[in-house]
C-alpha positions in Angstrom: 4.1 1.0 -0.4 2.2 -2.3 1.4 1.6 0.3 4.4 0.0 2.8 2.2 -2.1 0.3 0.1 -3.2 -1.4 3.5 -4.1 1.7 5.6 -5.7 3.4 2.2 -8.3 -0.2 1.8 -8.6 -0.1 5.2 -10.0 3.3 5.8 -11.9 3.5 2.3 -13.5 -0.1 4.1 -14.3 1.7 6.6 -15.8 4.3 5.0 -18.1 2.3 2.4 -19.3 0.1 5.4 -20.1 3.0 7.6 -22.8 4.1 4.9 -21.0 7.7 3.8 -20.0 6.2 0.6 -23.0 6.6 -1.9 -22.4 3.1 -3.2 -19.2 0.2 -3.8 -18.1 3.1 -7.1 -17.8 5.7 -4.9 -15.8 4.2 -2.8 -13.4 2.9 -5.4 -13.1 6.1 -7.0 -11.9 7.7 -3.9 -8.8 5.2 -3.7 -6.2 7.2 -5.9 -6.8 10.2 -3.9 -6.3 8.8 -0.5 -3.0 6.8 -1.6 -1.4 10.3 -2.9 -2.7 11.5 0.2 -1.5 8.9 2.5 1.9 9.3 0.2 1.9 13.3 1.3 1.3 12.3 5.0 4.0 10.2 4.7 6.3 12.3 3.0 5.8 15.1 5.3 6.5 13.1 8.2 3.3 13.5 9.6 2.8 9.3 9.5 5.8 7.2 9.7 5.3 4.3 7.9 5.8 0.8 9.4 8.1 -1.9 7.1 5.6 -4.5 6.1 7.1 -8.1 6.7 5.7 -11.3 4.9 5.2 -14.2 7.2 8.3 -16.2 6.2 6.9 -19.5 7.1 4.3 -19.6 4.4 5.5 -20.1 1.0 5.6 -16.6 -1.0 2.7 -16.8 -3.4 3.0 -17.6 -7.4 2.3 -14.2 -8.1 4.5 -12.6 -5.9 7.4 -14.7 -7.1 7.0 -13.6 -11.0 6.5 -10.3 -9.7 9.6 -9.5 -8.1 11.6 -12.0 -8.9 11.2 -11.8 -13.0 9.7 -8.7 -14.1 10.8 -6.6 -11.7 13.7 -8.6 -10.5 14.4 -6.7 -6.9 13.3 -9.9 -4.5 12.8 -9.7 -1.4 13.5 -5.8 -1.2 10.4 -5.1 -1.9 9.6 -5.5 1.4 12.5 -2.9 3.4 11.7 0.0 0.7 9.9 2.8 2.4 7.8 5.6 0.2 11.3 7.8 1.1 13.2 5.2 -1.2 10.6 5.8 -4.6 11.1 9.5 -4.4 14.2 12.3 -4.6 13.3 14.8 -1.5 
């Protein structure tokens, strides 16, 4: 899911600050269609996500650590799940 957040901010970033967005609204209300789109990509194989991996020798952040280790108490597997793993194919 890191993959598809990152390359879905990274592109609408691009977008916005190459002047084809009509404003900072516009291109926040085109971020729920690129992540199912980027999710459909991935899904049909036609991107293969990459594992995100947290930098290990920083501390992992306050609320990262509530996150995953309380709420939804998974820890660090957060990090190996791929989009494959959130849905039945």
């Amino acid at each position: 899911m890191f993959f598809i957040i990152y390359c879905t901010a990274k592109n609408i970033s691009d977008f916005y600050q190459s002047g084809k967005a009509s404003g900072r609204n516009h291109a926040a209300n085109i971020f729920p269609g690129n992540v199912e789109k980027m999710i459909d990509k991935c899904i049909g194989g036609i991107i293969n996500p990459k594992p995100f991996r947290r930098n290990f020798d920083c501390e992992q952040s306050t609320i990262s650590q509530v996150f995953f280790n309380k709420v939804v108490p998974i820890g660090e597997a957060y990090l190996e799940k791929t989009v494959e793993s959130y849905f039945e194919l």
